[in-house]
DOVO-594866 format. One line per field, with one value per residue (C-alpha): residue number from 1; residue in one letter; x, y, z. Coordinates in steps of 0.02 Angstrom, whole numbers, plus 50000, padded with zeros to 5 digits. Layout:
BEGIN
num = [NUM ...]
residu = [A ...]
east = [X ...]
north = [Y ...]
up = [Z ...]
//
This chain:
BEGIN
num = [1 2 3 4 5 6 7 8 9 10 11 12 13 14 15 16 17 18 19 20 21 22 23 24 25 26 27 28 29 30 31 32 33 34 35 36 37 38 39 40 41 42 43 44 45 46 47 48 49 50 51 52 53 54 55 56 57 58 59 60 61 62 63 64 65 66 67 68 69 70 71 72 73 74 75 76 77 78 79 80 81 82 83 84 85 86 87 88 89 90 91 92 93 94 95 96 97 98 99 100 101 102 103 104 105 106 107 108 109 110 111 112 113 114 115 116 117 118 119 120 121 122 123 124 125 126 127 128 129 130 131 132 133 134 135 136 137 138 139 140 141 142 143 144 145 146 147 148 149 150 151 152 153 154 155 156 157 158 159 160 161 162 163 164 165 166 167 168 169 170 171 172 173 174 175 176 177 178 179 180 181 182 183 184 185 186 187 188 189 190 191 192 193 194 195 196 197 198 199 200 201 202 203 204 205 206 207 208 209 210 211 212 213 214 215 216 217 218 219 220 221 222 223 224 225 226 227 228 229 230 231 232 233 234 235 236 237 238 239 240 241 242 243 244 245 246 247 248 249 250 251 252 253 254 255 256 257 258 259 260 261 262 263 264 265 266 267 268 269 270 271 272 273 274 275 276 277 278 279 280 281 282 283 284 285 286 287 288 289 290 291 292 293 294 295 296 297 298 299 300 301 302 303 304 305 306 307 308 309 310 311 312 313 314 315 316 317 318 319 320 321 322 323 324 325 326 327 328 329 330 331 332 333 334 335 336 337 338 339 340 341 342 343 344 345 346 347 348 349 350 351 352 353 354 355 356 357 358 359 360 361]
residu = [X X X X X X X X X X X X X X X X X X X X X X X X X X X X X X X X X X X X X X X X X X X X X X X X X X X X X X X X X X X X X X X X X X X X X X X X X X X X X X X X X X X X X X X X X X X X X X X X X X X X X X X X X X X X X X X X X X X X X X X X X X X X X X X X X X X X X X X X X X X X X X X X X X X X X X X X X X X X X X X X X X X X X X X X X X X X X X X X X X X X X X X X X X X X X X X X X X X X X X X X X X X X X X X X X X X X X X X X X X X X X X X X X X X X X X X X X X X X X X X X X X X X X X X X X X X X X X X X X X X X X X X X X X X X X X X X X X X X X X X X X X X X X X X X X X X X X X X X X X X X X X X X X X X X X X X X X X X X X X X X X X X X X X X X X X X X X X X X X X X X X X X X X X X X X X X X X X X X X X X X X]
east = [48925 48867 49050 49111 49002 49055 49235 49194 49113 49289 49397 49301 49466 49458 49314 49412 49470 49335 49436 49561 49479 49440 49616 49659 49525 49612 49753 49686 49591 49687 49575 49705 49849 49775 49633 49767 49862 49719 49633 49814 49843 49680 49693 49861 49783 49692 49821 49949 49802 49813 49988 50006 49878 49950 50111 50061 49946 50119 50190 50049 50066 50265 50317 50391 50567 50528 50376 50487 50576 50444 50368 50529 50558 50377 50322 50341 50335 50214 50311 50479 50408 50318 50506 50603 50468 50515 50708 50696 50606 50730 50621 50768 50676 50516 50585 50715 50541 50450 50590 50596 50398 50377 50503 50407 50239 50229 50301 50194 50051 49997 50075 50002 49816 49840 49877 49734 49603 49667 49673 49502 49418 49528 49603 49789 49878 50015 50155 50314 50443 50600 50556 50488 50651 50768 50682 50685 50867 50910 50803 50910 51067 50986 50955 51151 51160 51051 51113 51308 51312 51219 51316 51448 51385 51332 51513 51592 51731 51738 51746 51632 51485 51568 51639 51459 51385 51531 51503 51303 51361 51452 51316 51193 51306 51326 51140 51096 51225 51167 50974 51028 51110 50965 50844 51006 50976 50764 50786 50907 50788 50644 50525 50437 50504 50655 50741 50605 50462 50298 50290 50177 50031 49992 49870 49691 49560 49614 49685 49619 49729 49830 49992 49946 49814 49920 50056 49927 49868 50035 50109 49934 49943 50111 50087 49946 50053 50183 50070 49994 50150 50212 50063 50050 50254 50226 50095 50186 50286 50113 50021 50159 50162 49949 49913 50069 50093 50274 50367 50441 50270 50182 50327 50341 50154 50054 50169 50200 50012 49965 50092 50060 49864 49834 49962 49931 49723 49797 49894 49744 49635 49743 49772 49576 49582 49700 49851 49952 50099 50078 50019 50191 50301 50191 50240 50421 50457 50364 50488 50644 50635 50621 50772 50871 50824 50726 50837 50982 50922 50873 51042 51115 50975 50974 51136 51079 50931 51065 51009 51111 51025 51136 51075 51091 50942 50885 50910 50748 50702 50853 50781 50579 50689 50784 50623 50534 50644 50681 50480 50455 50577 50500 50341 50392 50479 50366 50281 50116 50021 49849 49776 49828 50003 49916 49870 50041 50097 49976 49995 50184 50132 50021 50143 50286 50144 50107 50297 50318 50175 50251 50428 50519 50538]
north = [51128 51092 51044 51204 51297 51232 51252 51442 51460 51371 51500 51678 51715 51619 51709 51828 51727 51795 51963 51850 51870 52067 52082 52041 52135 52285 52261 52224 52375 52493 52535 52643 52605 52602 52474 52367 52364 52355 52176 52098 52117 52064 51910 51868 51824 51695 51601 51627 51550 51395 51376 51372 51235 51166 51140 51098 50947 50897 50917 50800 50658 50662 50628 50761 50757 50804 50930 51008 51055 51089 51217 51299 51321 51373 51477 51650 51584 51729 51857 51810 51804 51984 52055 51942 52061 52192 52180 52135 52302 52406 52427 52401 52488 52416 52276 52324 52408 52230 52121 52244 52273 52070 52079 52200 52171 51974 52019 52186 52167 52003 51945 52100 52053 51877 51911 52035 51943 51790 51863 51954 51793 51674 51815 51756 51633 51554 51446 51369 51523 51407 51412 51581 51639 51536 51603 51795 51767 51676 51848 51962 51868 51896 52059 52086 52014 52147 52280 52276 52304 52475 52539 52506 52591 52742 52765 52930 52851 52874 52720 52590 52560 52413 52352 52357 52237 52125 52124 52106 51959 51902 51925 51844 51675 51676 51685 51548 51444 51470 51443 51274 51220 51248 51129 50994 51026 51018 50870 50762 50824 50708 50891 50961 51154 51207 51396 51498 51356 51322 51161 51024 51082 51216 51134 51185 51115 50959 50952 50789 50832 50686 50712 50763 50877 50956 50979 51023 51147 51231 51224 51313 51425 51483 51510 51610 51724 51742 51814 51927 51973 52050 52159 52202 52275 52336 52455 52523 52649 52739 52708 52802 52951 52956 52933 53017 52865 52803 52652 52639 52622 52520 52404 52407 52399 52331 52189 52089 52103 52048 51908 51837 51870 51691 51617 51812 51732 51559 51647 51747 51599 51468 51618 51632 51444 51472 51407 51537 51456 51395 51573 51645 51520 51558 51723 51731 51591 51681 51837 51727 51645 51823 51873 51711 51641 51761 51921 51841 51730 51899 51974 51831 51823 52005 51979 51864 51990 52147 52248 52216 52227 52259 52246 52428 52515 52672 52716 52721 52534 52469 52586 52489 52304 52335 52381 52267 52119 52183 52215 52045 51954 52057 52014 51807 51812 51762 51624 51734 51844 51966 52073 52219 52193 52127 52331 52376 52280 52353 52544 52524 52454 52608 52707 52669 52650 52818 52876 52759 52851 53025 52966 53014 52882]
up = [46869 47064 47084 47017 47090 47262 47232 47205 47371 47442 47347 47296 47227 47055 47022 46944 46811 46716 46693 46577 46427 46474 46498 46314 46241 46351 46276 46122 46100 46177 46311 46426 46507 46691 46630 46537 46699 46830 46755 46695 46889 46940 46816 46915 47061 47029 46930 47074 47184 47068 47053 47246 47260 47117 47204 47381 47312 47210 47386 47459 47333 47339 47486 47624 47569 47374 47427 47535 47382 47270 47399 47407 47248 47156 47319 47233 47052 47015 47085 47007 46844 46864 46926 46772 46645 46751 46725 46548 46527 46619 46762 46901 47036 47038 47045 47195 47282 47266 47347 47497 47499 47485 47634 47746 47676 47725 47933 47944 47851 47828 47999 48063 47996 48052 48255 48221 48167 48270 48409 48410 48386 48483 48622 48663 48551 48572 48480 48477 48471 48435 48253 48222 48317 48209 48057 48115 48144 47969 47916 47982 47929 47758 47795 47815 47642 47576 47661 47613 47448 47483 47619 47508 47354 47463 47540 47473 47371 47187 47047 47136 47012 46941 47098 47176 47056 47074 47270 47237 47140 47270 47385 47292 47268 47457 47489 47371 47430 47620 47554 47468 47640 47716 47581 47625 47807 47796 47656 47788 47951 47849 47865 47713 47793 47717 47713 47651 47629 47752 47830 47750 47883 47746 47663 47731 47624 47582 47408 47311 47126 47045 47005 46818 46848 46953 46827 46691 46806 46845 46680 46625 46772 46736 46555 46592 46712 46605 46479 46569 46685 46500 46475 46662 46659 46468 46548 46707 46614 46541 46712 46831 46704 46694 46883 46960 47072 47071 47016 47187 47262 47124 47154 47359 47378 47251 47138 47302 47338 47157 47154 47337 47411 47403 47539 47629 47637 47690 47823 47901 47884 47989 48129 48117 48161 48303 48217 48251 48218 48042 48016 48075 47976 47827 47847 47897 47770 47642 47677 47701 47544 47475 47535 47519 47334 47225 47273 47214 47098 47010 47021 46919 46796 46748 46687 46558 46513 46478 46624 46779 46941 47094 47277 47325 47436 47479 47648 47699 47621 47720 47894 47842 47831 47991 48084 48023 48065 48246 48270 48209 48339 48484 48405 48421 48576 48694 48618 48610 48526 48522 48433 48507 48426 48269 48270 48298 48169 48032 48096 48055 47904 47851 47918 47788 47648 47656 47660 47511 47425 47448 47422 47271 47151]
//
């Protein structure tokens, strides 16, 4: 019990797995649709806490080149299962809203929060600005990937739906292909960082799990999200016609804060330590793996689920990606940081909140 206890105190967060069980008797009983969805989010959290430390103490135990791989791959398991309930229930734009507001959310917000509160306690930080660069380039080079299809759909000819999803398509098998190149490249560099993935340096309580406790614990984790990523999506529909918020803003604000606020805490807590730099990578890495591998990883898998998802915008999610990118690189170009652009960073961020909130869904 002393150990548990403890263990709380390290991570406040899995306190809320107590909601679980309020979550099904929600549900259950029918208790409203904005209680059904407010704890099946809330029980989320903590489970994508666990799978995250799940998978960097499988990292730990298995060697750089393999947890290299293993971080790329599970480091938005929560959120790709939330969207993959999403698509299966039709909901194509929430699920559009949370790939750009994972985008823009992880280099505004939690960047923003991280230079901050870094650089209030710690004044100027610096890091190494090769990476960050690198990364804010491969971002925009993403961004281009993102962006096509919708310039294309929006052009003025007539006949295109079907070519647009076979460009998006297209898109998407080009993306994956560049992310796996880069998993090659970090695999044969002998670095646990590949396209989209953290380095190894991650880890900041040290992680003591055996190899099957860890699986137990994902496997359990990830059940648990599943199940409750079903009754979260199965209530959206009732909750944007009660409340009068929209689907485009429940999915560009609040699904990529449900699926992610563990490694957005990790983040803020290394920059709090002064490592700045970690706290960057966690969160251009966080964004480029959005981009690169669970945007079009979704394209291809809505096809199997009967509800095609193509990579088309709105013009003013591509206008929030293309700022956000270019405020990012000016952001990493000097090798520095403090908290007065750790402001900047969040004001922006409010800013397009509350255009997201009035926006028409």
């Amino acid at each position: 019990m002393n150990n548990f206890i403890r263990y709380i105190n390290k991570h406040p967060l899995y306190v809320l797995l107590l909601i679980l069980p309020f979550a099904v008797f929600a549900k259950a009983g029918g208790w409203g649709a904005g209680w059904v969805f407010g704890l099946s989010a809330a029980g989320v959290v903590p489970l994508a806490g666990l799978i995250g430390e799940a998978t960097e103490s499988l990292a730990a135990r298995t060697g750089p080149k393999i947890g290299g791989l293993i971080n790329a791959s599970l480091g938005n398991a929560a959120e790709l299962i939330i969207t993959l309930f999403a698509i299966k229930k039709g909901l194509l734009e929430l699920v559009k809203a949370s790939i750009t507001g994972s985008i823009i959310g992880n280099i505004l917000f939690v960047l923003g929060l991280s230079i901050f509160l870094g650089g209030i306690k710690n004044g100027i930080q610096h890091f190494d600005r090769r990476n960050t660069v690198n990364n804010t380039i491969l971002l925009a080079i993403a961004l281009v990937g993102l962006v096509t299809p919708s310039l294309f759909s929006h052009s003025t000819a007539g006949g295109l739906s079907q070519k647009v999803e076979v460009l998006s398509l297209s898109v998407a098998g080009v993306m994956i292909l560049l992310y796996t190149m880069g998993i090659i490249f970090s695999l044969r560099a002998k670095t646990t960082a590949g396209i989209g993935a953290p380095s190894g340096d991650i880890v900041v309580d040290k992680i003591e799990w055996s190899i099957t406790r860890s699986l137990i614990i994902l496997a359990l984790s990830t059940g648990g999200i599943v199940w409750l990523s079903e009754i979260l999506v199965g209530s959206v529909e009732e909750v944007v016609a009660g409340s009068g918020i929209s689907e485009f803003f429940l999915g560009i604000i609040l699904v990529p804060v449900i699926g992610n606020i563990a490694e957005h805490l990790v983040a803020v807590k290394v920059a709090i330590k002064n490592k700045m730099e970690l706290s960057m990578e966690i969160a251009v890495s966080s964004s480029l793996q959005i981009a690169l591998f669970v945007s079009p990883v979704l394209v291809f898998i809505s096809l199997l689920l009967g509800n095609p998802l193509t990579l088309v915008f709105n013009p003013f999610e591509l206008a929030a990606l293309g700022a956000a990118v270019l405020i990012c690189y000016f952001v990493s170009a000097d090798g520095e940081t403090n908290w007065l652009e750790g402001a900047a960073l969040l004001a922006v961020y409010v800013i397009f909140g509350l255009a997201f909130f009035i926006f028409p869904s």
